[in-house]
TORBA-546869 format. One record per residue (C-alpha): residue in three letters; chain; z negated, y negated, x. Coordinates in steps of 0.02 Angstrom, whole numbers, plus 32768, in hexadecimal, padded with zeros to 4 digits. Example, Ala and Ser with C-alpha at 12.3 -4.5 7.8 and 13.67 -1.06 7.14 Angstrom:
<nodes>
{node 'Ala', 'A', {7E7A, 80E1, 8267}}
{node 'Ser', 'A', {7E9B, 8035, 82AC}}
</nodes>
This chain:
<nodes>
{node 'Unk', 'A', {AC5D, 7B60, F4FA}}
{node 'Unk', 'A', {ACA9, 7BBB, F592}}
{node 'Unk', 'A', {ACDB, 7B0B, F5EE}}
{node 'Unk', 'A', {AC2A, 7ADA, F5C4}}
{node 'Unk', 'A', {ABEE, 7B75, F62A}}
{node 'Unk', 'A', {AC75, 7B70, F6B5}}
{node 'Unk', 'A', {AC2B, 7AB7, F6C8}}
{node 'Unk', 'A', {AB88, 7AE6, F6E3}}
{node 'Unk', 'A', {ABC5, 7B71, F750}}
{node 'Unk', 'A', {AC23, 7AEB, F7C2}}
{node 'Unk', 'A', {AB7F, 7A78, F7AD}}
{node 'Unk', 'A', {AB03, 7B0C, F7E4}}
{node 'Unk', 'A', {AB52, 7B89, F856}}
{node 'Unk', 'A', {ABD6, 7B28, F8C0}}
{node 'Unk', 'A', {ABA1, 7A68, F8C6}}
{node 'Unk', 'A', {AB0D, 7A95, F91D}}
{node 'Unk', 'A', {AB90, 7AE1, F9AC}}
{node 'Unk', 'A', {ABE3, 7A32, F9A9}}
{node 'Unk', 'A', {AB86, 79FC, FA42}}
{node 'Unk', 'A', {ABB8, 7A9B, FAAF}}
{node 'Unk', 'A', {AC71, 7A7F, FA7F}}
{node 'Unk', 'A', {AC81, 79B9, FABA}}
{node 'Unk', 'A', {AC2D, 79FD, FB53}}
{node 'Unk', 'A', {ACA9, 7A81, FB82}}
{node 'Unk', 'A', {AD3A, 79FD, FB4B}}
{node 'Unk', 'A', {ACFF, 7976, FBCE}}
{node 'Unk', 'A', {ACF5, 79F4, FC4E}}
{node 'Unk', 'A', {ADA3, 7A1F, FC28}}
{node 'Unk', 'A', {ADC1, 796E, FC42}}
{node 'Unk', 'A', {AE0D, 793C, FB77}}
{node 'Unk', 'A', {ADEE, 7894, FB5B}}
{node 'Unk', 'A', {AD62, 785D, FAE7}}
{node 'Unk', 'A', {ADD2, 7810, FA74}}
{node 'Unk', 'A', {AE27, 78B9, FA6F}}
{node 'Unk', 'A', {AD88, 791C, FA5B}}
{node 'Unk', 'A', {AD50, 78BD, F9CE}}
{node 'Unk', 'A', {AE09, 78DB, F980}}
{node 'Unk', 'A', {ADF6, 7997, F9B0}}
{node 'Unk', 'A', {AD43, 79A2, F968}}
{node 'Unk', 'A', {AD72, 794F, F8C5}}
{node 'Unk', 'A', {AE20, 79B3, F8A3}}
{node 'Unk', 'A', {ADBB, 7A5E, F8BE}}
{node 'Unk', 'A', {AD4A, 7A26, F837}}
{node 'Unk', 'A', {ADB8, 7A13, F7D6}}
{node 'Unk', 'A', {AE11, 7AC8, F7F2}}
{node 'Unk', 'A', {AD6A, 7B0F, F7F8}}
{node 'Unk', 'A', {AD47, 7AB1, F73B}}
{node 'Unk', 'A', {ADF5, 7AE4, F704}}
{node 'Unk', 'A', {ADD9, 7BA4, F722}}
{node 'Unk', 'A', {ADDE, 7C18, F67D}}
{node 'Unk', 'A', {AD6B, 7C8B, F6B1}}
{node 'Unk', 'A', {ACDE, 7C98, F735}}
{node 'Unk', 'A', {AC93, 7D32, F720}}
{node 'Unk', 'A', {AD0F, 7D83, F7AF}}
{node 'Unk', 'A', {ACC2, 7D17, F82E}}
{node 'Unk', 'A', {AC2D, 7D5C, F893}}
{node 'Unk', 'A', {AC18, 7CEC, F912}}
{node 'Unk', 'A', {AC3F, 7C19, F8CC}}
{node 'Unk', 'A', {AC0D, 7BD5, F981}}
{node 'Unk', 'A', {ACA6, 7C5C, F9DE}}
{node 'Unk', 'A', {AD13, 7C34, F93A}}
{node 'Unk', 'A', {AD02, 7B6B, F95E}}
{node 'Unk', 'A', {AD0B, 7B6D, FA0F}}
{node 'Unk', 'A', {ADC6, 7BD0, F9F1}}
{node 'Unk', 'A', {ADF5, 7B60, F95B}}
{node 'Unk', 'A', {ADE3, 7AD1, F9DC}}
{node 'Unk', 'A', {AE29, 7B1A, FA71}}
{node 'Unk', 'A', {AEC5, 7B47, F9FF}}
{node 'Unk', 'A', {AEC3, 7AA0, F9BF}}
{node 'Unk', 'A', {AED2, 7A5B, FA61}}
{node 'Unk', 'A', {AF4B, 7AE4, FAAA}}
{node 'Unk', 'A', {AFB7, 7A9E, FA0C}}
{node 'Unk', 'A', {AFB8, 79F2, FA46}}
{node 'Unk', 'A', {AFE5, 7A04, FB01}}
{node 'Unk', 'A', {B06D, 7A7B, FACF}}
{node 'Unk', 'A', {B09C, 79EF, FA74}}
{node 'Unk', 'A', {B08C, 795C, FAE3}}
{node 'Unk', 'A', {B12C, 790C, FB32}}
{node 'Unk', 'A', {B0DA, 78EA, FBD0}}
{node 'Unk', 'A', {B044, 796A, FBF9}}
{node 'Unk', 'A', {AFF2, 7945, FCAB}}
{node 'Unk', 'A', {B00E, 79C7, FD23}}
{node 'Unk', 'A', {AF47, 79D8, FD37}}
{node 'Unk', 'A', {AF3F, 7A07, FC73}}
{node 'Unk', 'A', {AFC2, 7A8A, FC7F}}
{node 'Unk', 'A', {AF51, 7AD9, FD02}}
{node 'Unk', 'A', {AEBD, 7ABA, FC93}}
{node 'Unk', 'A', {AEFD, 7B1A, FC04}}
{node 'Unk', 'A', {AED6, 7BBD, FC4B}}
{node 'Unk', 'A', {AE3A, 7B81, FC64}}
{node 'Unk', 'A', {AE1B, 7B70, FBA3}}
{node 'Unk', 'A', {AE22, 7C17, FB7D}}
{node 'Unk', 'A', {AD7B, 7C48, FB23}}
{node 'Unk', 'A', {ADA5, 7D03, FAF1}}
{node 'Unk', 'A', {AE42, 7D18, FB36}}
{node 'Unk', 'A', {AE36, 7DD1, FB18}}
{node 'Unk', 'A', {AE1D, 7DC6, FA63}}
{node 'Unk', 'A', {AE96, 7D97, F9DC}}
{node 'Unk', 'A', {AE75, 7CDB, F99B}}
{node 'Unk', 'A', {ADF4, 7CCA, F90B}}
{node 'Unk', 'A', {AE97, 7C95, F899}}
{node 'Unk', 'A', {AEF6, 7D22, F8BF}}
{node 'Unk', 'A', {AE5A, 7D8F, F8A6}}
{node 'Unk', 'A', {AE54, 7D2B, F7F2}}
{node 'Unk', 'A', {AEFB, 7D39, F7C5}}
{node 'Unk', 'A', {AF08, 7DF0, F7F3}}
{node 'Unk', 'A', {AE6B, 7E1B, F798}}
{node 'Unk', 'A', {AEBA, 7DAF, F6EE}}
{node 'Unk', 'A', {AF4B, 7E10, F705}}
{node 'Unk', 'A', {AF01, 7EA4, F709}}
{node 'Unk', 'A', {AEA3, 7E90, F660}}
{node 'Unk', 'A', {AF40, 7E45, F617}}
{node 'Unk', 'A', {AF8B, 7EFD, F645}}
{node 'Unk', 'A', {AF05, 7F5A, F60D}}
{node 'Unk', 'A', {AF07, 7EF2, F556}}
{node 'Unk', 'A', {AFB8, 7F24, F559}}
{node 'Unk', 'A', {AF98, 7FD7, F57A}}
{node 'Unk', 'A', {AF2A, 7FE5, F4F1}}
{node 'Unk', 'A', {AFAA, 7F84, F489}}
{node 'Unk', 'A', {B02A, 802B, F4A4}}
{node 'Unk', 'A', {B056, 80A5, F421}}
{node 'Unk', 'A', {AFC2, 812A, F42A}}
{node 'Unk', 'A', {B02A, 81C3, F471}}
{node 'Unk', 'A', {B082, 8132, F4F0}}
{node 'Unk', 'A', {AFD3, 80EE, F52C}}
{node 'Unk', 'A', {AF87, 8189, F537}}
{node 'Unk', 'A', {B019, 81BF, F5BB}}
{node 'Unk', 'A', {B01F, 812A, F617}}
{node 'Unk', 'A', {AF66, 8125, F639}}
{node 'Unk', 'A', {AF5E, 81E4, F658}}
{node 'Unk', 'A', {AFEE, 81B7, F6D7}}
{node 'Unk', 'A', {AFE1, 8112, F72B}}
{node 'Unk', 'A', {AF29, 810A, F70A}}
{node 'Unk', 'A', {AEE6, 81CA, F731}}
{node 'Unk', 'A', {AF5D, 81F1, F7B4}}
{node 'Unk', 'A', {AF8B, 829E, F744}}
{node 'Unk', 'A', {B03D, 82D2, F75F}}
{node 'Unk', 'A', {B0BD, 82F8, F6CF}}
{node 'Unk', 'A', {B092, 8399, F6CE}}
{node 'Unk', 'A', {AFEB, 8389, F6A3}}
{node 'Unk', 'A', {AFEA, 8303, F623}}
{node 'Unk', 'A', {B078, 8372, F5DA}}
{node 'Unk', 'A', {AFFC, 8412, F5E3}}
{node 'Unk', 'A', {AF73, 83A3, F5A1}}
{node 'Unk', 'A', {AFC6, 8338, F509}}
{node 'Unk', 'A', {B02F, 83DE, F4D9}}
{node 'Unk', 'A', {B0E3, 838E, F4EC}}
{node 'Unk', 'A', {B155, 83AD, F55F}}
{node 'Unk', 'A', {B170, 835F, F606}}
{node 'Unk', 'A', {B21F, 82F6, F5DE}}
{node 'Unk', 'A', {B195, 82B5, F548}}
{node 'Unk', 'A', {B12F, 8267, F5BD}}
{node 'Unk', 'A', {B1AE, 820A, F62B}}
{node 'Unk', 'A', {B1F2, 81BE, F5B1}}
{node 'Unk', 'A', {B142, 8199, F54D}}
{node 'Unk', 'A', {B115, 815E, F609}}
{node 'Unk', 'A', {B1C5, 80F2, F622}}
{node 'Unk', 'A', {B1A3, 809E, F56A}}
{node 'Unk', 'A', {B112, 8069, F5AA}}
{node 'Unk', 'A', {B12F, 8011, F63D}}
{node 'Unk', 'A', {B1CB, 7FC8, F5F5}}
{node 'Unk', 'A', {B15F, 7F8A, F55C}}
{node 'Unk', 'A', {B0D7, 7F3C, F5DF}}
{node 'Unk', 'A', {B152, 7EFA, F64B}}
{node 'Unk', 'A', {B1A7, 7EB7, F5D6}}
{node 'Unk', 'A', {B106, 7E57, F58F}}
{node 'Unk', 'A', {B0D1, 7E15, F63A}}
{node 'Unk', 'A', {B175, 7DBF, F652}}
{node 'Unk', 'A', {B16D, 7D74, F5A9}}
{node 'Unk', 'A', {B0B7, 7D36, F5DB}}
{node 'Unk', 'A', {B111, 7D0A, F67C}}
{node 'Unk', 'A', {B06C, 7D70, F6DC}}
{node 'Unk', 'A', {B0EE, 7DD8, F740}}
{node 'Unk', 'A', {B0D8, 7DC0, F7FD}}
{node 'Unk', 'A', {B1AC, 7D82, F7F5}}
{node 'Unk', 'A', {B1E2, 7D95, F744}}
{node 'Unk', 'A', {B28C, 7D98, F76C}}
{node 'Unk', 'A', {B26D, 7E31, F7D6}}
{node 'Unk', 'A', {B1F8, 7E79, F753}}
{node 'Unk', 'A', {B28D, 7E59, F6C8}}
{node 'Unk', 'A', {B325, 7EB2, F74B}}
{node 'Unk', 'A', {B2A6, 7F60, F75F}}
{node 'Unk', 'A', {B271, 7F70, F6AE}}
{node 'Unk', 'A', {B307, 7FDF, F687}}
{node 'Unk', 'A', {B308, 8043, F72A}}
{node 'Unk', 'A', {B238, 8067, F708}}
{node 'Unk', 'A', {B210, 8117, F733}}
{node 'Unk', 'A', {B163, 8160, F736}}
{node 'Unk', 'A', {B15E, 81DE, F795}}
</nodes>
């Protein structure tokens, strides 16, 4: 049911923006053979998503899938004409903002931590969301759960050793092998 809708999502809110994007690609000079490549492999991304309900704007989240697309394939290329290396720069849609996948991935991520927080041992959630959620120091939490403050490190150390440790199983870490070194040296302050 969910492809179904993301379908219809593609169909309804960014196909009608297809236009716009071949426009700004043969001003930046891609070939049409290349723009009808382009347009069909961010379909296809845009089809394969899980989720769409993170995504505000579909015309500013095609126009970056296909910019990235085509950033992707120059960086690529053997042979890239000087004029396109120049032209890349030129591409840049939002520059400012982070990409629409890394928005994604960061927003999956961050449910995938929250599931796991919930998924802690009651007195262990309840620290690390009092911590790393509310921003209360040790002292407080200690004050407020009635334990002491040597309690709640190492309620708030299980923790993040218990979520880290999930999100490199789930390979979501941002480098897993990082994530895996600093899961015994975790500290919450």
């Amino acid at each position: 049911m969910e492809r179904k809708r993301i379908v219809a999502w593609v169909a309804t809110e960014v196909m009608p923006h297809e236009g716009a994007v071949r426009a700004w690609l043969r001003r930046s000079r891609v070939a049409s053979e290349d723009i009808d490549d382009l347009i069909q492999e961010a379909y296809c991304k845009l089809v394969g998503l899980e989720n769409i309900d993170q995504i505000p704007r579909p015309d500013s989240y095609f126009f970056q899938t296909v910019r990235n697309l085509l950033a992707d394939r120059w960086r690529r290329a053997r042979v890239v004409r000087i004029d396109m290396v120049t032209e890349i720069d030129a591409l840049s849609v939002y520059s400012d903002e982070p990409s629409p996948e890394r928005i994604t991935a960061a927003r999956r991520e961050w449910a995938m931590v929250q599931q796991l927080i919930r998924g802690l041992p009651e007195r262990c959630r309840r620290v690390v969301e009092m911590r790393k959620i509310g921003g209360l120091s040790q002292r407080e939490i200690a004050s407020q759960l009635g334990i002491s403050e040597s309690a709640v490190e190492n309620e708030a150390v299980k923790g993040v050793r218990l979520i880290m440790r999930a999100l490199v199983e789930k390979g979501a870490g941002r480098d897993g092998e990082r994530a895996k070194a600093d899961n015994g040296r975790a500290r919450i302050r």
